[in-house]
Phi, psi and omega in degrees: 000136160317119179298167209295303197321329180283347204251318152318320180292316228265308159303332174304343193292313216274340163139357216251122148271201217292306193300338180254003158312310184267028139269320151349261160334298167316308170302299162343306187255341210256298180098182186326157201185123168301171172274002187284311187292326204268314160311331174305306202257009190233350187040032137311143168273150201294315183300334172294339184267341177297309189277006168247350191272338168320313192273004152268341154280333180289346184267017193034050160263335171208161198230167196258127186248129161265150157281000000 
């Protein structure tokens, strides 16, 4: 398998930036996730992950689950 960094380029080519890749990516590997856990394990600040998941819900990559 490809390290995570190779899959961040890969996206950077396509237009996705580096950060919301690797919340991506995270989600991915991690699955349903608070925003506290996806700052945790990505060591992102909580705004910044506030501010990448619109364009990963407008790209239909990911959809927002309530408890």
């Amino acid at each position: 398998m490809l390290h995570m960094n190779a899959f961040v380029t890969l996206f950077e080519r396509i237009g996705v930036p580096e950060k919301t890749a690797r919340i991506y990516l995270d989600l991915l590997d991690h699955g349903t996730s608070s925003i506290a856990e996806i700052c945790q394990r990505t060591e992102l600040h909580r705004p910044e992950v506030y501010r990448a998941l619109p364009f990963l819900q407008e790209e239909k990559l990911i959809r927002e689950q309530m408890k």
